[in-house]
N, C-alpha and C positions, 0 to 999 in steps of 0.2 A: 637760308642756311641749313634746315632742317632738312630738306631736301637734297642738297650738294653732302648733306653727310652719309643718308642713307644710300644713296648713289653712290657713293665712295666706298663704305660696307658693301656693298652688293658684289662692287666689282673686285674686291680681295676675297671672293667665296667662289670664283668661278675655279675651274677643278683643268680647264684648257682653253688657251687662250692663242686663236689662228689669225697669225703674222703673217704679212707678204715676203715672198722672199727676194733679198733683194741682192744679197752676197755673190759672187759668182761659186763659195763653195760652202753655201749654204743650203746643205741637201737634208736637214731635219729628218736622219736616218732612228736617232732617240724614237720620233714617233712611228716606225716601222714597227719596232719593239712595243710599245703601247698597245699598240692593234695588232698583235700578233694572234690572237683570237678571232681577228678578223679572215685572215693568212686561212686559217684550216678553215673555214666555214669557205672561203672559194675554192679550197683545192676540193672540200665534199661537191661541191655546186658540180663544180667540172667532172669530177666522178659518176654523177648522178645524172648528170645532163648527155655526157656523151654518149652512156650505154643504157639508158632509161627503158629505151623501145629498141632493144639489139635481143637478136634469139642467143649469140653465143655470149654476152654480154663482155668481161673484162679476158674471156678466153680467145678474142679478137690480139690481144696482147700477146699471145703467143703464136698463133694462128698465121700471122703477118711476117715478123723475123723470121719463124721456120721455114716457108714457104720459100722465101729471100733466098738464105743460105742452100736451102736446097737447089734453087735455083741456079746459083753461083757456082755449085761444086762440080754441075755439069758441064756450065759453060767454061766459066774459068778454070776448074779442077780438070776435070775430063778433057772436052775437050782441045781449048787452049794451053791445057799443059802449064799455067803458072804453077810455082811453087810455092810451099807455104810452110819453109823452112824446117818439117816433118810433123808438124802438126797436123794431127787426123783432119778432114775437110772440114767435118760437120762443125768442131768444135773451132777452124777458125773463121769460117766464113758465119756462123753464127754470132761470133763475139765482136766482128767488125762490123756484122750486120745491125747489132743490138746498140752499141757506141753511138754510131753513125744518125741511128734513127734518134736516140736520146739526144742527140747536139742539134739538129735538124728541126725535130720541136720542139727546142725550147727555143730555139733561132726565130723559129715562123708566128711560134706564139707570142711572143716578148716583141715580136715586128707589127705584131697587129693589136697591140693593146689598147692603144688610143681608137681606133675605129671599131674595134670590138665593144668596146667600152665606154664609148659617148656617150648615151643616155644616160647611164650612171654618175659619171666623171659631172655631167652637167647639172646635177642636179643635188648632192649631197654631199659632203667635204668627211675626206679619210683619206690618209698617205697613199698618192696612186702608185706609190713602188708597191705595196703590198698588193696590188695585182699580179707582175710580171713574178714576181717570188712567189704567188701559189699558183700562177700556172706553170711554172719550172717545178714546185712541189710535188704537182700533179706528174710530171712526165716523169719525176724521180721515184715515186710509186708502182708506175709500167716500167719502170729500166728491174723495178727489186724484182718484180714478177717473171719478168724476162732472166732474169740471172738464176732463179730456182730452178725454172728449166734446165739454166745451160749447166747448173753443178747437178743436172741430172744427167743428162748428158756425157758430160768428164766424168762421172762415179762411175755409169756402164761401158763408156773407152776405156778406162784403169780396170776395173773388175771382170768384164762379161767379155771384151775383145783384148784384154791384156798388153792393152798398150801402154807404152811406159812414157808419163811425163811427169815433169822437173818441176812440180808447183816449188815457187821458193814464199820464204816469208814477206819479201814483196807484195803479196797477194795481201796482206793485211790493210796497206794502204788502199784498198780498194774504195771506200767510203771519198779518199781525198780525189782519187781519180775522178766517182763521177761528182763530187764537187768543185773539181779543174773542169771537165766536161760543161755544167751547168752554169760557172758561169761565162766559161766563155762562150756559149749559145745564146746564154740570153745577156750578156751586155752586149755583143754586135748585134742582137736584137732590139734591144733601147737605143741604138745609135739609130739603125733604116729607121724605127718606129719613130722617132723625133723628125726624119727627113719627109719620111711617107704623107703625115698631116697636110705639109703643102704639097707632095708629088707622087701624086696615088701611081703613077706609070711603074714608080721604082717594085711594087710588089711583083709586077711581072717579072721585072729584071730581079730580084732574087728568088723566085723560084727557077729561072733560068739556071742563076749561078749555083744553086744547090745540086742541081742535076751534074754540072762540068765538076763540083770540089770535090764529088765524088771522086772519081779519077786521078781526083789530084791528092789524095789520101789514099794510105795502105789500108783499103778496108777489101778488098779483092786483091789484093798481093801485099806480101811483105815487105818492109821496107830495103832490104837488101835485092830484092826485083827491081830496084831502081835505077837506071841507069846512071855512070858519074854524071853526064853533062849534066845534069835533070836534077843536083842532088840538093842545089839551092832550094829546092820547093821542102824538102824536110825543114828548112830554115823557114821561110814564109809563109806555109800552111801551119798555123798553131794547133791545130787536130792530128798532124800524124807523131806528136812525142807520146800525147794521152793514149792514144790506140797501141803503138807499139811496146808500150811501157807495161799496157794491160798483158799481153801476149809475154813480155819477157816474165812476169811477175806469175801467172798462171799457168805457161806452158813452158816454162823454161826455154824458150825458142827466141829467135831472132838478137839484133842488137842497135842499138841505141846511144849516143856520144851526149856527154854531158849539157855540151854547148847547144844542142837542140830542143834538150828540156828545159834549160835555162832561158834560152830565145822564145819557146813558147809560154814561159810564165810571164817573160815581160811584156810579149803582146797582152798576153789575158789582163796583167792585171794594167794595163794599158788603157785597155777597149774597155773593163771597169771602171776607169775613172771617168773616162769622156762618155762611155754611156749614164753614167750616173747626173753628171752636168749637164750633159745638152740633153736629158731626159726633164730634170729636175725643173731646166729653164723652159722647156717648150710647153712644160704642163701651166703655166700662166695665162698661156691664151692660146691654146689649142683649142677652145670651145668656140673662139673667134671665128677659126682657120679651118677648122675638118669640116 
């Protein structure tokens, strides 16, 4: 009896206590929050791991978009002649070059989390969502870097070249933008990343599809460059209301229909919920499977 009591004090002293999960919405997000200390100590890791041994080190973050957009201005500016609603080149193929790269990784990161991360996952118990959210934190640190640039940029178009554009107060929502950005990158990245476990082929197939969604987003033409038959893809691609919405909000250019921004929230917060559950449930015996 002495025993079954001290056993019994022991076990009301414990401080967290790890339950299988068995709900189908039973996503114990509370303990996200708990470890959220944990959160910044991977976005440092990934910080420090990628540019450790790099000579330009986090100036590869600018380095890469710049190069992009310049790229673009030729091709698509110069010589193909798209439009870009009068927006200076630089500052719009920069800011779709920047978006685009931001959704991209946090897509490709958040798809590879379970194989990135099997050795760990297999060996020591912490919320594995708190991976895929610091390495979207991480890429949300090169988007702020990437943006100082580009409000350097826009300062010497307005001041040094005297061009005139329409910042509206829109631009304040900038924060929720790339928080629409982030997650809808990384929840269709917790959806392939639940798939990938059993069908590693699929990573092929989405770097394939990142290449075509390009094209299929206004990040080299504006959404008014679109032809009507074509204009269903504003509605199905949930990346071109955030991009355009940037550009109306910053440059006072282009336009945008309610019903588009509206379709692209409810994909996102859509591809949120189903990434969240069939993440939540594959992490049970993905150490099984990968």
């Amino acid at each position: 009896m002495a025993e079954t009591a001290v056993a019994k004090s022991d076990s009301q002293n414990w401080t967290k206590v790890i339950t299988a999960k068995k709900r189908l919405l039973d996503l114990h997000l509370r303990d996200v929050w708990d470890y959220r200390y944990l959160i910044k100590m991977f976005v440092k890791r990934d910080f420090i791991v990628t540019y450790k041994q790099t000579i330009l080190g986090p100036l590869w973050y600018l380095v890469q978009p710049l190069i992009t957009a310049v790229m673009y201005m030729f091709i698509f500016g110069k010589m193909a002649k798209v439009g870009t609603d009068g927006v200076p080149f630089i500052l719009f193929y920069f800011a779709g070059t920047m978006l685009w790269t931001y959704f991209t990784a946090c897509l490709d990161s958040c798809s590879k989390v379970f194989t990135l991360n099997q050795n760990v996952f297999g060996k020591v118990y912490f919320p594995r969502l708190t991976s895929p959210i610091a390495t979207c934190g991480f890429h949300m640190i090169k988007l702020a870097i990437q943006f100082i640039l580009l409000a350097v940029i826009f300062l010497y178009t307005i001041f040094i070249q005297k061009h005139q554009i329409n910042i509206s107060l829109l631009a304040l929502t900038f924060p929720l933008i790339v928080l629409w950005i982030g997650i809808l990158g990384g929840s269709l990245g917790l959806i392939i990343s639940s798939l990938t476990t059993k069908y590693r082929d699929l990573n092929i197939l989405l770097g394939f599809g990142i290449q075509l969604g390009m094209y299929a987003t206004p990040v080299v033409y504006p959404l008014s460059e679109l032809p009507e038959k074509f204009s269903w893809l504003a509605y199905a691609n949930p990346m071109c209301a955030p991009i355009e919405y940037f550009r109306i909000a910053f440059y006072g250019a282009g336009h945008l229909d309610s019903s588009i921004v509206l379709t692209s929230l409810g994909i996102t917060f859509a591809l949120a919920f189903f990434g969240l559950v069939l993440f939540t449930r594959n992490e049970r015996n993905f150490v099984d499977v990968i």
